[in-house]
C-alpha positions in Angstrom: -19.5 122.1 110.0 -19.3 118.2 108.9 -20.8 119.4 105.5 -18.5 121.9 105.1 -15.7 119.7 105.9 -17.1 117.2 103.3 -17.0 119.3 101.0 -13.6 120.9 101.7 -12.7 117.3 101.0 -14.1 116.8 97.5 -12.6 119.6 96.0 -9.0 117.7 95.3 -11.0 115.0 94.4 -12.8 116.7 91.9 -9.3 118.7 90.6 -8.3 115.5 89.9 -10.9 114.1 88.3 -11.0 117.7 85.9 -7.3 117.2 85.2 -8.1 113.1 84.3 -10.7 113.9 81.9 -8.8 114.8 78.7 -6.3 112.8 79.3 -8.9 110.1 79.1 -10.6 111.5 76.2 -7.6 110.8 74.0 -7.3 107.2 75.3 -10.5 106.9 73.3 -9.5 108.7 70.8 -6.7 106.7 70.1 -8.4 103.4 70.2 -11.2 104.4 68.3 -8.7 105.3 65.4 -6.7 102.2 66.3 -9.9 100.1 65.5 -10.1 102.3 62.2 -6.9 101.2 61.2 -6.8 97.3 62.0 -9.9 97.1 60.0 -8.2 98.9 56.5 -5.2 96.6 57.0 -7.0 93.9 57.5 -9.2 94.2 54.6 -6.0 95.1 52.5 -4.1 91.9 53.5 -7.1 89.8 52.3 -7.4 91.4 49.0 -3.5 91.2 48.6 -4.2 87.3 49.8 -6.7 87.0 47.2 -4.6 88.9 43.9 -1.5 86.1 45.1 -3.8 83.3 44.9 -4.8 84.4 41.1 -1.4 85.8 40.3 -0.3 81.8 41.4 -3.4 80.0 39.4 -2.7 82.1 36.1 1.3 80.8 36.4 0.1 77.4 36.8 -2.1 77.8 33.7 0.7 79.2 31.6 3.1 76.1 32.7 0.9 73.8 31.6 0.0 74.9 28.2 -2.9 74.9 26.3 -5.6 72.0 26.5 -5.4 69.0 23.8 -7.4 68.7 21.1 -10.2 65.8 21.5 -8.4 61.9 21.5 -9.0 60.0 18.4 -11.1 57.4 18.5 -14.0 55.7 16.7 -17.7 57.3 16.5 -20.7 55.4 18.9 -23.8 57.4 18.4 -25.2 60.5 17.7 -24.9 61.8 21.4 -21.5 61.2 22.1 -20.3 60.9 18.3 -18.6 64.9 18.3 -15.6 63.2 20.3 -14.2 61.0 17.2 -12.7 62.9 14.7 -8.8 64.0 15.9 -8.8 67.4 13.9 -6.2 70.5 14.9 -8.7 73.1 16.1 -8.6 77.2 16.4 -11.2 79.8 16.8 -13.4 81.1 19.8 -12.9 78.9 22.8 -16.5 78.5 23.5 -19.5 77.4 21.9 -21.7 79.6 21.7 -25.3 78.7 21.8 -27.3 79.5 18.7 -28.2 83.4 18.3 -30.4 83.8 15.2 -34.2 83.2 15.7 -35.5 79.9 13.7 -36.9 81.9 10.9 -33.7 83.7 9.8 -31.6 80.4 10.2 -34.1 78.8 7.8 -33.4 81.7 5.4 -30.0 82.3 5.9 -28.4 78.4 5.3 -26.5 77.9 2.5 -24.5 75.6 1.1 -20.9 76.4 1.8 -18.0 75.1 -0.8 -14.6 76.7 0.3 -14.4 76.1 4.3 -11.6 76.9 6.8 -8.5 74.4 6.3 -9.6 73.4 10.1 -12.3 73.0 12.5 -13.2 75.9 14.6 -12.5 75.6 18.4 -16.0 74.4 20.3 -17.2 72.2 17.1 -18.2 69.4 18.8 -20.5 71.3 21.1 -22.1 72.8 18.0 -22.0 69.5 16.1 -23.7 67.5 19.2 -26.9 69.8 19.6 -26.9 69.7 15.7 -27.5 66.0 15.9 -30.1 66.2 19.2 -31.7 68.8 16.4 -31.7 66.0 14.0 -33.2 63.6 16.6 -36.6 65.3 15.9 -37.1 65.4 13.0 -40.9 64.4 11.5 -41.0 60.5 11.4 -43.9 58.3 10.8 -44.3 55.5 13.4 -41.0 56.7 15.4 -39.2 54.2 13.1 -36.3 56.8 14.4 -34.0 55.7 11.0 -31.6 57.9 10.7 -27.6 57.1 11.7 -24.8 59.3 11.6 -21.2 58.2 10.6 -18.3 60.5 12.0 -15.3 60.3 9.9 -11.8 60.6 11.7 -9.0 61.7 9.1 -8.0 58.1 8.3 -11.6 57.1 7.2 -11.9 60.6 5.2 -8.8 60.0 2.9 -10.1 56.1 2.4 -13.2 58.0 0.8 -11.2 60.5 -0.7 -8.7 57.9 -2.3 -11.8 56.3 -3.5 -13.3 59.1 -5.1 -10.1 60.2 -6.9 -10.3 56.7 -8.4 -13.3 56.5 -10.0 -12.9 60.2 -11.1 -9.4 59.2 -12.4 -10.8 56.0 -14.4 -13.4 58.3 -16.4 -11.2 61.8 -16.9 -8.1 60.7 -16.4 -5.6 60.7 -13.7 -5.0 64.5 -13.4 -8.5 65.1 -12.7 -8.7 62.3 -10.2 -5.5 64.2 -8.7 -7.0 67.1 -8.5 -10.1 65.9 -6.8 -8.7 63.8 -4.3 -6.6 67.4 -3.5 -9.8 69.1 -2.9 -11.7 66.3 -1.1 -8.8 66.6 1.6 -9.1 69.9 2.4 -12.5 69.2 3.4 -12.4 69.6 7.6 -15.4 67.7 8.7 -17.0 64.9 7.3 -20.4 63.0 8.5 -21.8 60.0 6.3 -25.6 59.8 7.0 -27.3 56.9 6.3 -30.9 55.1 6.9 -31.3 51.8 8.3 -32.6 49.2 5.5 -36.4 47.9 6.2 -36.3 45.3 3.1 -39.5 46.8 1.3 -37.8 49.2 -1.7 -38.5 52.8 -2.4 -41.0 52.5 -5.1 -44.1 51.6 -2.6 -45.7 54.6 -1.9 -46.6 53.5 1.2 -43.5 51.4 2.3 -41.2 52.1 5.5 -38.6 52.7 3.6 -40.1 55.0 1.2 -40.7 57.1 4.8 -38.0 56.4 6.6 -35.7 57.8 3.7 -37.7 61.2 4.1 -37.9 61.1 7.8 -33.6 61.0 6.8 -33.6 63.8 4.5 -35.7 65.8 7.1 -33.1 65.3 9.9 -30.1 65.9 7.4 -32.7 69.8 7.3 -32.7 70.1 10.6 -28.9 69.0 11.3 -27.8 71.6 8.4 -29.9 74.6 9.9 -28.7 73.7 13.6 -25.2 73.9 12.4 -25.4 77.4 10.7 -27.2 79.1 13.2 -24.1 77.3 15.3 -21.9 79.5 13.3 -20.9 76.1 10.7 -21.3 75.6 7.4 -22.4 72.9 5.5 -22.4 70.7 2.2 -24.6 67.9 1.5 -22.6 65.8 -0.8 -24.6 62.9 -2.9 -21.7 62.2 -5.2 -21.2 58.5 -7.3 -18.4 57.9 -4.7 -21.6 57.5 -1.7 -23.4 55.2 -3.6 -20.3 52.8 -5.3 -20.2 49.0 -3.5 -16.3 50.0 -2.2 -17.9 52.9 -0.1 -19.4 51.0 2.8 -16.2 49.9 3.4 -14.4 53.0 3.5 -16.4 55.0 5.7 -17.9 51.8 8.0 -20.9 51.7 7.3 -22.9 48.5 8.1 -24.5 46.1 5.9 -27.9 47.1 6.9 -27.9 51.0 6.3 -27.5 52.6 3.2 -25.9 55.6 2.8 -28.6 59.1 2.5 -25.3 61.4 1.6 -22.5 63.1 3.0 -22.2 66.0 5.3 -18.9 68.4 5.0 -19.1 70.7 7.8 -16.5 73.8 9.3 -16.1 77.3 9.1 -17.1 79.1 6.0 -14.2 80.6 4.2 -14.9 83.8 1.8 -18.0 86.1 1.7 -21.0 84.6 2.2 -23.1 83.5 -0.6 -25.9 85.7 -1.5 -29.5 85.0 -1.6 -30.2 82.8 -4.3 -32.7 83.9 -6.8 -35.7 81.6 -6.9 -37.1 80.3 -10.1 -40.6 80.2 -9.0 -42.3 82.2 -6.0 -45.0 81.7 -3.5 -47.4 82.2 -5.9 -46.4 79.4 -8.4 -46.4 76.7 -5.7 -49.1 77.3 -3.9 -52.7 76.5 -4.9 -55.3 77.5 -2.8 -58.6 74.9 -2.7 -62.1 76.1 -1.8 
């Protein structure tokens, strides 16, 4: 009789607990889907949070305008030399790292005569692993001769004034007019020179003798550098390098003289082609037993 009565008991209890049951069921429902939805909203308020934030650096960008051009100011040394010449830039942003293998930027240099009125955008990058190229170049005894001379555009037109002279006192002063024209439309311009030892060129054994090829090799290496940079390149060895007023125009010390010029930018026109060589493998090289 007492189970019975127990049990007579449990039944509303268990009606209840039948009736509760769904009503429970959505409860979870509904906070599972809740959950579901706090989580999208919160990941769409951070990446709303994070397209403000860019929107707000690319407005601060525009307002300040494009970057400056490199301050003028006068070359130290090879490493840091790229920073002295004040020219107007354009081009690619970057400097691209070289991209040709070392066997087609050996075959492909050439020397370039019409160039861009300006200096490409990045030139100093280029122009700064050209010289570290130069840096190791073959040298006898590590004499390490070579210097480098970066004009800025008020040292240029002293050498270009200078050269329009001396053409003007042997053709006349048109011609000297129209080469100074031409000499400053040239965009870059390195003097290189070697450092004086004292002992002449004519030993064949001298340090000078080898220190002025250990020059020419760097001025190789500097040249091939820049065109597989993307920059062309003239070696200049005019009168106007070698005249006593010359040193002064372009700075360069009493104890250096100068190996040539470098004019350096972008190549304007068609490429040159492949020159035709005069005399192949065959008629330079002798084979010995």
């Amino acid at each position: 009789a007492r189970a019975r009565h127990l049990r007579g008991a449990a039944r509303p209890l268990e009606r209840a607990r039948r009736r509760r049951a769904p009503s429970q069921v959505r409860i979870e429902s509904q906070a599972a889907y809740l959950y579901l939805v706090s989580g999208l909203l919160g990941a769409l308020v951070l990446a709303l949070a994070a397209m403000l934030a860019q929107n707000a650096s690319a407005a601060r960008a525009a307002r300040a305008g494009p970057s400056r051009p490199p301050t003028r100011r006068s070359a130290p040394r090879a490493k840091s030399a790229a920073a002295a010449v004040g020219s107007k830039v354009v081009g690619d942003a970057e400097g691209s790292a070289p991209g040709m293998s070392a066997w087609e930027a050996l075959l492909g240099r050439r020397t370039v005569n019409e160039f861009a009125e300006v200096l490409p955008q990045g030139w100093e990058d280029k122009l700064t692993r050209a010289l570290e190229c130069a840096l190791y170049a073959p040298n006898h005894k590590r004499t390490e001769p070579w210097r480098f001379h970066l004009l800025g555009p008020e040292a240029a037109r002293r050498v270009c004034e200078l050269n329009a002279d001396i053409v003007s006192a042997k053709k006349g002063p048109e011609a000297g007019e129209k080469k100074l024209k031409r000499w400053l439309a040239m965009p870059g311009w390195l003097v290189v020179t070697c450092k004086e030892s004292g002992e002449g060129l004519d030993a064949p054994m001298s340090p000078e003798r080898e220190d002025y090829a250990a020059v020419c090799c760097a001025v190789q290496n500097l040249c091939v550098a820049l065109h597989a940079d993307g920059i062309g390149t003239k070696w200049t060895t005019g009168g106007v390098n070698f005249d006593p007023r010359f040193r002064q125009a372009a700075g360069v010390p009493e104890d250096e003289y100068v190996v040539g010029t470098i004019w350096f930018g972008q190549p304007a026109g068609r490429p040159a082609p492949k020159p035709t060589k005069k005399l192949g493998l065959d008629d330079v090289l002798t084979r010995h037993d």
